[in-house]
C-alpha positions as CSV (number, residue, x, y, z in Angstrom):
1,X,72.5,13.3,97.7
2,X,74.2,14.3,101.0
3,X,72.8,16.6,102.7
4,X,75.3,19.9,103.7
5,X,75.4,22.7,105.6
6,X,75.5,25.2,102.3
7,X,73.6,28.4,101.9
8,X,70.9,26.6,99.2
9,X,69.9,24.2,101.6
10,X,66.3,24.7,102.3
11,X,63.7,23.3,105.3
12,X,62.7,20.8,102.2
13,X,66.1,18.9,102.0
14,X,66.7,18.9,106.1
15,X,63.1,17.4,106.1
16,X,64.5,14.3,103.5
17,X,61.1,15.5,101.0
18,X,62.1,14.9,97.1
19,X,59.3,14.1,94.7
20,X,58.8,11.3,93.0
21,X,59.7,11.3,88.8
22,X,57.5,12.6,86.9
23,X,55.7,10.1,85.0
24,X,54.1,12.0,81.5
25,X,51.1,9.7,81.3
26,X,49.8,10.5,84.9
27,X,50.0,14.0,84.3
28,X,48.0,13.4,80.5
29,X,45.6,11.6,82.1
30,X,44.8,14.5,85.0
31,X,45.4,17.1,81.9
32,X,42.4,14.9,80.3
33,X,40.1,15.0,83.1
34,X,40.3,18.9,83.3
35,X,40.4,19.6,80.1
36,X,37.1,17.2,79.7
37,X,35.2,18.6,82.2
38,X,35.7,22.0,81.2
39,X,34.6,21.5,77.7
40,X,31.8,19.4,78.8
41,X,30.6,22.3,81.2
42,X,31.3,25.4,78.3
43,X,29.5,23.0,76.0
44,X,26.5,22.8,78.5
45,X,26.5,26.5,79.0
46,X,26.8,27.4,75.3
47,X,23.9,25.0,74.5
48,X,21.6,25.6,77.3
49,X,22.7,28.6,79.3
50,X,22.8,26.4,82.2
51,X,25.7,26.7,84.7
52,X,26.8,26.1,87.9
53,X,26.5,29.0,90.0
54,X,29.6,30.2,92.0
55,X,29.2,29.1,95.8
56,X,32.1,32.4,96.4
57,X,30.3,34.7,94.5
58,X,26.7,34.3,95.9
59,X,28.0,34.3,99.3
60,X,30.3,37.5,99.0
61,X,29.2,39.2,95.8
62,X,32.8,39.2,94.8
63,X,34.2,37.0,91.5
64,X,36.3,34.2,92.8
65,X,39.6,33.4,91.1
66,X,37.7,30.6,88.9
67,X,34.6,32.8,88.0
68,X,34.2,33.8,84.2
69,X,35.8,30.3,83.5
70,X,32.3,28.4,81.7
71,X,31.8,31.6,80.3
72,X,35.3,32.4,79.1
73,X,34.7,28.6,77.7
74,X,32.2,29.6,76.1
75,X,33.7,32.5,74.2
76,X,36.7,30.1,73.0
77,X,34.1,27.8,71.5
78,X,33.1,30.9,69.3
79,X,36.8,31.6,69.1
80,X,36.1,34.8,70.7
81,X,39.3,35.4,72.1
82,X,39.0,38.9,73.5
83,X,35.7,37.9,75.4
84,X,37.4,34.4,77.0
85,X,40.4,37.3,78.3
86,X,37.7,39.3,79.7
87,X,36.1,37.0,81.4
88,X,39.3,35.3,83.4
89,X,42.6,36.0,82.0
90,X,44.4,34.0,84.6
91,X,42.6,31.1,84.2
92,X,42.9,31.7,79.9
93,X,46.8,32.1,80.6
94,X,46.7,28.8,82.8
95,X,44.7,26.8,79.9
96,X,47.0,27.7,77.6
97,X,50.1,26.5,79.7
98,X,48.5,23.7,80.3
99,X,48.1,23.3,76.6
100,X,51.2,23.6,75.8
101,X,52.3,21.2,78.3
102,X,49.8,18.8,77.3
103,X,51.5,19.0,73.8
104,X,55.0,18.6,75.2
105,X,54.0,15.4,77.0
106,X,52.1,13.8,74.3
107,X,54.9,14.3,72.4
108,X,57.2,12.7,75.4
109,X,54.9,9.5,75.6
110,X,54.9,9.3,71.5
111,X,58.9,8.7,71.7
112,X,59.8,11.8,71.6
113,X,62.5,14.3,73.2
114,X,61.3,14.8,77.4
115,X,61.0,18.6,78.0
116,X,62.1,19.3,81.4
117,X,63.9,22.4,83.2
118,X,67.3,22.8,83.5
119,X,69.1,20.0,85.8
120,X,70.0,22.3,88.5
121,X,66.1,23.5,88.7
122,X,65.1,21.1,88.3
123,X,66.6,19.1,91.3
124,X,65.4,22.4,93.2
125,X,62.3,22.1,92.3
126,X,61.7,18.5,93.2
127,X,62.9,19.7,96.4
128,X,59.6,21.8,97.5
129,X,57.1,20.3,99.3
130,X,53.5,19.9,97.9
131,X,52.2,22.1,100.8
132,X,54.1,24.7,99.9
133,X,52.9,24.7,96.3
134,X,49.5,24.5,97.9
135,X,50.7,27.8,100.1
136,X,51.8,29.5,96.4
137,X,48.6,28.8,94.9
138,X,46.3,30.1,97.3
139,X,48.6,33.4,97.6
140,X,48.0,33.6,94.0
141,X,44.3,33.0,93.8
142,X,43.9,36.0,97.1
143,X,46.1,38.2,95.2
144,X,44.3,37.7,91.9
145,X,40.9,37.8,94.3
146,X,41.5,40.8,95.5
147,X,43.1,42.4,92.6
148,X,40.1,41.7,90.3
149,X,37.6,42.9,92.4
150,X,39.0,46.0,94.0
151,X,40.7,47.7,91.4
């Protein structure tokens, strides 16, 4: 795709960045890992009461944007959905997007219809660097940071 002088061109496109496809059996695989390890450490912590203590929280005293996760695992092992909101309700939103995206891609590498955004968007959003992602994500998690331990 050329690149032109139009109004949507952004720093991404002068700088030639466009990311790769995306390949629905790399991202089941990461999806796998996560979704391992998190059951592995609410499974630990409903069993034992052992966790791993928050590095954040017992230098500041503040909750970090991950704290209340192996507890808010906990409470979805007991289907105790109320108590896993409590405890993180970004990081219960986030699970569940993940879920569903874990279900859409299954369902991709099984043959079925690919799921994607819009073609326009799309193209847009393979545009964006990583690093800028990376910038989104940490303005998130101060936000969310700040948010849940001020107010």
């Amino acid at each position: 795709m050329p690149i032109t002088n139009s109004p949507t061109t952004n720093a991404a496109t002068m700088n030639g960045y466009v990311a790769k496809d995306f390949n629905p059996v790399s991202g089941l695989k990461a999806l796998g890992g996560l979704f391992g390890y998190g059951l592995a450490m609410s499974a630990l912590y409903a069993t034992t009461g052992v966790g791993v203590p928050c590095p954040f929280r017992s230098l500041t005293g503040w909750n970090c944007p991950l704290c209340g996760g192996t507890r808010m695992g906990r409470s979805l092992l007991e289907l105790d959905l109320v108590s896993a909101f409590r405890y993180n309700p970004l990081a219960l939103v986030a699970l569940v997007l993940l879920g569903v995206l874990g279900v859409l891609w299954t369902v991709e590498v099984l043959g079925g219809p690919k799921v994607r955004p819009p073609a326009a968007l799309g193209a847009r959003l393979k545009r964006v660097h990583p690093t800028r992602w990376s910038l989104i994500g940490l303005a998130v998690a101060v936000v969310y940071t700040l948010a849940r331990n001020l107010v």
